[in-house]
C-alpha positions as CSV (number, residue, x, y, z in Angstrom):
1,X,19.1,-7.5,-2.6
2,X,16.9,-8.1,-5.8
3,X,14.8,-10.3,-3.0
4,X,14.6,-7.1,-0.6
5,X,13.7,-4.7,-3.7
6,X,11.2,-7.2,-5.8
7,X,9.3,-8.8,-2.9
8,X,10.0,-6.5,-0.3
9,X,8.4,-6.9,3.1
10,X,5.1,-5.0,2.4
11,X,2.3,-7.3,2.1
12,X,4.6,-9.6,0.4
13,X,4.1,-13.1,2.4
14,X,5.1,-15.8,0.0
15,X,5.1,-18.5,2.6
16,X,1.8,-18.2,3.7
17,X,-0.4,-20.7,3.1
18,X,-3.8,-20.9,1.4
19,X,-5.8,-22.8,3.5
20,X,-8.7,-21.2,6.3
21,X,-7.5,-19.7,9.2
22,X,-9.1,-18.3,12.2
23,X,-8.9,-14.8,13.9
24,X,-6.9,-14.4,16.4
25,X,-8.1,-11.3,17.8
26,X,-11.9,-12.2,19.5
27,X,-14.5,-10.8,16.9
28,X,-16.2,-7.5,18.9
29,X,-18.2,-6.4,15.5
30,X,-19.7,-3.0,17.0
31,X,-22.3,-2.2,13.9
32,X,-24.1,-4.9,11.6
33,X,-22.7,-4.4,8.5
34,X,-23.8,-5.5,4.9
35,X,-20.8,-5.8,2.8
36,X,-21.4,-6.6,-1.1
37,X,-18.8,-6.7,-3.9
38,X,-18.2,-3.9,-6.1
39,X,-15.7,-5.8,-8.9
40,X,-14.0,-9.0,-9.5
41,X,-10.9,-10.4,-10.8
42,X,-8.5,-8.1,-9.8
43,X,-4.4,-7.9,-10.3
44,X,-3.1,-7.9,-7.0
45,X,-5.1,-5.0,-5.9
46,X,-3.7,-2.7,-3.5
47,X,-5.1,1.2,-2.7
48,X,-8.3,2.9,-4.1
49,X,-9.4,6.6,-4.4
50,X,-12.5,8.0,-5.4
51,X,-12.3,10.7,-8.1
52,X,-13.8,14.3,-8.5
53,X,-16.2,11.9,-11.1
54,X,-17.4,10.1,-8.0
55,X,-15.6,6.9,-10.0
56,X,-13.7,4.3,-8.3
57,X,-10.3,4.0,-9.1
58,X,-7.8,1.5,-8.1
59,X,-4.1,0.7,-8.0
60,X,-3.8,-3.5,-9.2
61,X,0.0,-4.2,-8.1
62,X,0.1,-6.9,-11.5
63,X,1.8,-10.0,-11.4
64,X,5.6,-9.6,-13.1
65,X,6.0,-11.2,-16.1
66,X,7.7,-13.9,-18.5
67,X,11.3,-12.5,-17.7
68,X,12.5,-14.8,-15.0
69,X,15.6,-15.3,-12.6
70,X,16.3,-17.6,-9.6
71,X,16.4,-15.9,-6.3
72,X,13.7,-13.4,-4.1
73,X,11.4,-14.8,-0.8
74,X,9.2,-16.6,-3.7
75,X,12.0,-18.9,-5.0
76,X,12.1,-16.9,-8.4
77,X,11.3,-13.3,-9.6
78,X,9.8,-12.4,-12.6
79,X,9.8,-8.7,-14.1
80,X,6.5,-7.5,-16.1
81,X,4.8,-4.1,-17.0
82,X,1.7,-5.7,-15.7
83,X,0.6,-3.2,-13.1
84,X,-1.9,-0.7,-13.7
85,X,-4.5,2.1,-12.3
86,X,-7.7,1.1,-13.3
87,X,-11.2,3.0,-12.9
88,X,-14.5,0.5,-11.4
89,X,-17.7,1.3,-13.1
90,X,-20.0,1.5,-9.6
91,X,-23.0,-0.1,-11.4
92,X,-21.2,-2.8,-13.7
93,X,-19.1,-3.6,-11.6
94,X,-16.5,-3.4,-15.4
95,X,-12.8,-2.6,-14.6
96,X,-11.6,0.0,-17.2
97,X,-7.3,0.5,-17.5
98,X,-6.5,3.7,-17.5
99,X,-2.7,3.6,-17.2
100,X,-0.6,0.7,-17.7
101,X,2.4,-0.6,-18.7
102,X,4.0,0.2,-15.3
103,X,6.7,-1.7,-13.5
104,X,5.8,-5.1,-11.8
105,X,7.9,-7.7,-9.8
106,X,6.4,-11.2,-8.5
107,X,7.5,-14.4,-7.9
108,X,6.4,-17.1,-11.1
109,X,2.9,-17.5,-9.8
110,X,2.5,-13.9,-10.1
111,X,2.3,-13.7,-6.5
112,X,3.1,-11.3,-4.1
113,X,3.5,-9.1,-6.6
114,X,4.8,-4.9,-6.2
115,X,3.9,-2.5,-8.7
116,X,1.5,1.0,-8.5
117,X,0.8,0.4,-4.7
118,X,-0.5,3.6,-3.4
119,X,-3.1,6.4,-5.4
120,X,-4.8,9.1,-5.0
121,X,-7.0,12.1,-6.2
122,X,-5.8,15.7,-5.7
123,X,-8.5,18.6,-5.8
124,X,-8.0,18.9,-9.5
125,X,-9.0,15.6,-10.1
126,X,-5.7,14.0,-11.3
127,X,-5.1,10.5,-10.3
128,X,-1.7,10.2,-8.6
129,X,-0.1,7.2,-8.1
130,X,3.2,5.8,-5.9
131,X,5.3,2.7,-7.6
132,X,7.4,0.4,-5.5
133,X,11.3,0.3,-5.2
134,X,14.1,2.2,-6.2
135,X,15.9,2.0,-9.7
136,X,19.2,2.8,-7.2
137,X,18.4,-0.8,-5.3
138,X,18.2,-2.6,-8.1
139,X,21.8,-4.5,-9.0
140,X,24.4,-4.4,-11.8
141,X,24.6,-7.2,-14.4
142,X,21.1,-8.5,-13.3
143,X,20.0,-11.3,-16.1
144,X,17.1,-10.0,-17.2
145,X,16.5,-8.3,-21.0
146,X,18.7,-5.1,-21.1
147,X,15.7,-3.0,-22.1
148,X,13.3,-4.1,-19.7
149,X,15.9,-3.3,-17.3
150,X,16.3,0.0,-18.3
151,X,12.4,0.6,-18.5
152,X,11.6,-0.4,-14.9
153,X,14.5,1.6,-13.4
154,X,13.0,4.3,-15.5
155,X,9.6,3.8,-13.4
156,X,10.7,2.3,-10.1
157,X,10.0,4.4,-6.8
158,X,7.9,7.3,-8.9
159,X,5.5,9.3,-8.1
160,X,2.9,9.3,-11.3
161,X,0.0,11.3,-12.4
162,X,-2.8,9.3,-14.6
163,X,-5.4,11.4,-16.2
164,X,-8.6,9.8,-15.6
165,X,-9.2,9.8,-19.8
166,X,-6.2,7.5,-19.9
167,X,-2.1,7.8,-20.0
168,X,0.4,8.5,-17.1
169,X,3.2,10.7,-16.5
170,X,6.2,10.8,-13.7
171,X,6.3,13.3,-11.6
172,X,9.0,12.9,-9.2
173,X,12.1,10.0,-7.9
174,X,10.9,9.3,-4.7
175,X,12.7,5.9,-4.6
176,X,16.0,7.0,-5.4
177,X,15.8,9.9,-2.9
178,X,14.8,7.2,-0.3
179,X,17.4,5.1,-0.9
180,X,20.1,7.8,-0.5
181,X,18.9,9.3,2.6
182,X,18.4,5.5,4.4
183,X,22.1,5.3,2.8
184,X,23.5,7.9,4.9
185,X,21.9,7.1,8.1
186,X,22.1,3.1,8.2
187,X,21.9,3.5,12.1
188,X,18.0,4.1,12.0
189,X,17.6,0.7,10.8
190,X,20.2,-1.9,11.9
191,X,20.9,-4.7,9.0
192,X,18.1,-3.2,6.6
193,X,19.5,0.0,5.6
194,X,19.5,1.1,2.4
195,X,16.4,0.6,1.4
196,X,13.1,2.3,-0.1
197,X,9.7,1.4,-1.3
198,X,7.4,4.1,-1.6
199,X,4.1,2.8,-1.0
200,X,1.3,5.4,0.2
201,X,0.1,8.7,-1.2
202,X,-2.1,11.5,-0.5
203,X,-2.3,13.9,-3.4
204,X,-2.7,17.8,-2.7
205,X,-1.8,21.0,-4.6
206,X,1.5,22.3,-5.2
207,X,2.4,19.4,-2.8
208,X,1.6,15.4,-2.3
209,X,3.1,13.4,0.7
210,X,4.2,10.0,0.5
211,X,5.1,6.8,3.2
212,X,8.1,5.1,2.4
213,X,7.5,1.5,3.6
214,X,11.1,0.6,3.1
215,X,12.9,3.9,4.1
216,X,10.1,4.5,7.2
217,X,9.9,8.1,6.0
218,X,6.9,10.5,5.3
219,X,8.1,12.4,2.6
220,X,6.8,15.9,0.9
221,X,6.9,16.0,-2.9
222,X,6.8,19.6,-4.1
223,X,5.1,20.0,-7.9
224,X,8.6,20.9,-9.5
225,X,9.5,17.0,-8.6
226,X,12.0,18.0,-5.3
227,X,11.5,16.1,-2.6
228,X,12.4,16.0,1.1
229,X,11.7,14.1,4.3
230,X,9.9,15.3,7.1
231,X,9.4,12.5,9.6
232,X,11.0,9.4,10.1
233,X,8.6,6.6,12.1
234,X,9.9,5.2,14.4
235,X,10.9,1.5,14.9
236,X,8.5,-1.0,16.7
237,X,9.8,-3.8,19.3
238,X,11.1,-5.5,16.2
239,X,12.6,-4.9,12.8
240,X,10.9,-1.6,11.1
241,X,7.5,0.3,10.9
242,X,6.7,-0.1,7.7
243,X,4.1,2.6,6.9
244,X,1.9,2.1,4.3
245,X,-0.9,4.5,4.7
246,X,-1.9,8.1,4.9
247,X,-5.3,10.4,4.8
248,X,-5.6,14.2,5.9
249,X,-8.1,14.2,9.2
250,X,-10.1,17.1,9.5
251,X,-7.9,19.0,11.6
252,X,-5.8,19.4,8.8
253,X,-3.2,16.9,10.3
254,X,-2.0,13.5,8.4
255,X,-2.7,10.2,9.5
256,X,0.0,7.4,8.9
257,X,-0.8,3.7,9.3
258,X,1.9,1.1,9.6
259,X,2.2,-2.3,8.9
260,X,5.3,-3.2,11.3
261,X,7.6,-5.5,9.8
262,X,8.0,-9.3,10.5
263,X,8.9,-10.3,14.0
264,X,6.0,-8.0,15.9
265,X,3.4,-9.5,17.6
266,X,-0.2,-9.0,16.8
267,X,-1.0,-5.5,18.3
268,X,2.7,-3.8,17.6
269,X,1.0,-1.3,14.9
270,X,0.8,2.0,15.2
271,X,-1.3,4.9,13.7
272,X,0.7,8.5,13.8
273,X,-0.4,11.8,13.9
274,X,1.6,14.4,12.0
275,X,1.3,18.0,12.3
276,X,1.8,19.7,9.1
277,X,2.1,23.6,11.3
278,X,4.0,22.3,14.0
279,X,6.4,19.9,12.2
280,X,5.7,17.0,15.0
281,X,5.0,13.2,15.0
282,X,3.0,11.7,17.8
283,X,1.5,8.8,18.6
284,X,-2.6,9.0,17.9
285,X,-3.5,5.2,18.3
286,X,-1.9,1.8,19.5
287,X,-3.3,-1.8,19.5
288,X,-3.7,-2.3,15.5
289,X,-2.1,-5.7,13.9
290,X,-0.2,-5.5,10.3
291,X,-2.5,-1.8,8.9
292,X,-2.1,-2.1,4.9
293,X,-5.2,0.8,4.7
294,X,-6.3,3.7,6.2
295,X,-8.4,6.6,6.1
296,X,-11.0,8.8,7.3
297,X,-14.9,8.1,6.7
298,X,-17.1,10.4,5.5
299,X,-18.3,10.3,8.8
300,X,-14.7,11.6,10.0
301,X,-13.9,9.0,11.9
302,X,-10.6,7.0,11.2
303,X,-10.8,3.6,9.7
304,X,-7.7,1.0,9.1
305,X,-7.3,-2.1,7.3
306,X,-6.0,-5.0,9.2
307,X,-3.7,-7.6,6.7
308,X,-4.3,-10.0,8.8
309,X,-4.8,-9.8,13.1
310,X,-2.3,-13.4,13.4
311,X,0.5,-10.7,12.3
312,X,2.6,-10.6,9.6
313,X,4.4,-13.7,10.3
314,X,1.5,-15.6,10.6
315,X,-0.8,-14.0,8.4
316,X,-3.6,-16.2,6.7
317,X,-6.3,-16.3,4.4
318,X,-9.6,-15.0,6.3
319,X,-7.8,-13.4,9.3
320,X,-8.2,-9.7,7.9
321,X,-10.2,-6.7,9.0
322,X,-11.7,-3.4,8.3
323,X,-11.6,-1.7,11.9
324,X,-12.6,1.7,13.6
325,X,-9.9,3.2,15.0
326,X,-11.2,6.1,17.9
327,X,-8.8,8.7,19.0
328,X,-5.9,7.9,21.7
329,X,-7.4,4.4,21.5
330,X,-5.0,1.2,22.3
331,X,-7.6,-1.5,20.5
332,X,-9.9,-1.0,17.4
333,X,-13.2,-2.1,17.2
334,X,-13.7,-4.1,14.3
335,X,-15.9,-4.0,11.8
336,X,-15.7,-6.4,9.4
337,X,-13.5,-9.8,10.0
338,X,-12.9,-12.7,8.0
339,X,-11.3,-10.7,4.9
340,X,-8.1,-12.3,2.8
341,X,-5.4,-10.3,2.9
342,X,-7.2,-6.9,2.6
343,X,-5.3,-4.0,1.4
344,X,-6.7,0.0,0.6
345,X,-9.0,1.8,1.7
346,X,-11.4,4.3,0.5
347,X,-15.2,6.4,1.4
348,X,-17.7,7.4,-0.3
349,X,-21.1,8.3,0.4
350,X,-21.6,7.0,3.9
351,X,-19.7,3.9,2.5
352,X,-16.1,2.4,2.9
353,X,-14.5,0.5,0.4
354,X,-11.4,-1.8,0.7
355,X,-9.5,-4.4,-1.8
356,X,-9.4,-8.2,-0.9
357,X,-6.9,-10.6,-1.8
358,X,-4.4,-7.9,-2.2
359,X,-1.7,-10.6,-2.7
360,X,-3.1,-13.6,-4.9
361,X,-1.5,-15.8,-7.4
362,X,-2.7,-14.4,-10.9
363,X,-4.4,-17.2,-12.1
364,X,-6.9,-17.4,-9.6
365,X,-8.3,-14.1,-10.1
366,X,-9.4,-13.5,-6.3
367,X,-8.5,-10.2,-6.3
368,X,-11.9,-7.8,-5.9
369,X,-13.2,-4.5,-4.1
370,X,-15.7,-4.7,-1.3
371,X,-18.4,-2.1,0.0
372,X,-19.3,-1.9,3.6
373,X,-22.6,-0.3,4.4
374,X,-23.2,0.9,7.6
375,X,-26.6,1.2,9.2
C-alpha cells in the first residue's frame, strides 16, 4: 500500500531505463517547429500555468527526502517537503519558489517522485495547485518520524491556493474524499480499489475541477472546500484510465486527458469531453499513447502531451511528444518528438510550453521547460 500511495502509477516508471530509445509511433511532424528552453534544473517538474502576470509558473513534484523505509516500485521510499510551485522569469530563465514545503514521496534517488502535480490560475489570479495521495491511504505504524507523518497527511490529496507574492493555503481534502468514494464502489476497478491521487486542476470561480488519477474521477470542488464527483472515466482494455489532465475548450466544455494505466498498448488513451450543462461524458478523441498534458492553444485547438508513444510499460527516454489532437480524431499529429518523459502543458502568446524530464533522479538536474514556436 505505501508502494501504491508513494509511487503510484502516474508517471511513476522506476524501471525504465536511461539509455536512447526510439519512437515507436512513425514521426508525421505536420508544422516546422523551433523549440528553445525556457529554464533548467528543475525538481521533477510536472504541470504549468501562466498567471494573470503573464509569468510562468510551475508545479516541481521534488524528490522525498532523508526519511527512508524499504518497500515502494523503487526498492525504498523516502518522505521530504521538497515539492514546490515555483514562478519562471520568461527572460532569465531564474526559477523563483513561491510555495514550498509541501509533501514529497520518491524512491532514494529522488526519483519518480509525487508531490504538487497539477496547477493552475483562476480569473483572480490565485495559483491553485493539486497534491498527490490521500492522508486515508497512507498506513498505521509506518516507520517514519511521527511528525513528518503527521505533516504530510496534513497535506496529502489537497487542493492548495499559492499567492503569486509567496505562501500557500489548503483549500479542500480531495484525497480523502477519493479514497472513500473508490472505497464504496471497489467493483469499478477490480484489484485497485481504494485508491486516490488527485493529480490535474483547472481553477475557476466559486468552483475548480479536479482528475483523480487514482480514483478515475473528475471531481467539482466548491469554494467552501465540499466536494463531489461528477464523472467517473471509464476503464481502458487494461487496468484503469488514469486521467491526468484537464482545460475548458471554448465551448465551455472540459477536456480530460488520460494516461491509461500499465498493460495498454500504445494508442489505448483517450481524450473526454465533459459537458458541464448536460452533465455527460463522451468520447472527443482516440489514438493518443500514455497523455500526462493537455490543453487548449491560444489558437483553440487541443494539444496533448505524450509520456512516451512505446506506452507506459515501455516508456523511454526520448520517445515523448507534444501532439495536436483535432476533433473526433483516432491519431494525433505530432508536433514535436524526441522529448524525455514530458509532462504539463501550457499557452501563451501563440506559444505552447511543456516540462521535460518530468521524472528524473534529483541529482542530475534534467528537469527544464520547453517553448514550441509555431510558424
Amino acid at each position: 500500500m505505501v508502494g501504491k500511495l508513494v509511487l503510484a502509477v502516474v508517471v511513476t516508471v522506476a524501471a525504465v531505463s536511461f539509455a536512447s530509445a526510439a519512437t515507436a509511433r512513425a514521426s508525421s511532424i505536420v508544422v516546422a517547429p523551433t523549440v528553445s528552453t525556457v529554464a533548467t534544473g528543475l525538481d521533477n517538474p510536472r504541470d504549468l500555468t501562466f498567471g494573470v502576470d503573464g509569468r510562468l509558473y510551475v508545479a516541481e513534484a521534488g524528490h522525498g527526502g532523508d526519511d527512508c523505509i524499504s518497500g515502494g516500485e523503487g526498492g525504498t521510499t523516502c518522505v521530504g517537503f521538497t515539492s514546490r510551485i515555483s514562478r519562471i522569469d520568461m527572460v532569465s530563465g531564474l526559477v523563483t519558489p513561491i510555495a514550498t514545503g509541501i509533501v514529497s514521496f520518491a524512491d532514494g534517488q529522488g526519483f519518480g517522485a509525487t508531490g504538487v502535480d497539477g496547477i493552475s490560475t483562476s480569473p483572480t489570479g490565485s495559483i491553485f495547485g493539486i497534491v498527490m495521495g490521500s492522508a486515508t491511504a497512507v498506513p498505521n505504524g509506518i516507520p517514519f518520524v511521527p511528525a513528518k507523518v503527521a505533516r504530510a497527511k496534513a497535506q496529502l490529496g489537497r487542493l492548495i491556493v499559492a499567492s503569486p507574492a509567496g505562501g500557500w493555503n489548503p483549500v479542500a481534502d480531495v484525497g480523502d474524499f477519493d479514497f472513500a468514494w473508490t472505497a464504496a464502489r471497489p467493483d469499478l476497478v477490480p484489484g485497485q480499489f481504494p485508491d486516490a491521487n488527485p493529480y490535474g486542476v483547472l481553477a475557476g470561480v466559486g468552483e475548480h475541477w479536479v482528475v483523480d488519477a487514482g480514483a478515475n474521477t473528475l471531481d467539482r470542488v466548491r469554494s467552501n472546500g465540499s466536494v463531489d464527483v461528477v464523472a467517473f472515466i471509464p476503464n481502458p482494455p487494461a487496468s484503469d484510465a488514469v486521467p491526468t489532465c484537464i482545460d475548458r475548450g471554448p465551448d465551455g466544455a472540459l477536456y480530460i486527458g488520460e494516461l491509461t494505466g500499465g498493460g495498454n498498448a500504445p494508442g489505448s488513451s483517450v481524450v473526454w469531453r465533459y459537458s458541464v450543462r448536460d452533465q455527460k461524458l463522451t468520447q472527443w478523441a482516440t489514438g493518443l499513447t500514455a497523455v500526462t498534458g493537455c490543453g487548449f492553444g491560444t489558437d483553440g485547438r487541443f494539444y496533448a502531451v505524450e509520456f512516451s508513444t512505446l506506452g507506459l510499460d515501455n516508456a523511454a527516454p526520448g520517445t515523448g511528444a507534444l501532439v495536436r489532437v483535432a476533433p473526433h480524431s483516432v491519431a494525433p499529429s505530432v508536433i514535436v518528438d524526441g522529448l524525455s518523459f514530458p509532462g504539463g502543458f501550457a499557452s501563451a502568446g501563440g506559444a505552447l510550453y511543456f516540462s521535460d524530464w518530468s521524472i528524473a533522479p534529483a541529482v542530475t538536474g534534467l528537469g527544464s521547460v520547453k517553448r514550441v514556436t509555431l510558424p
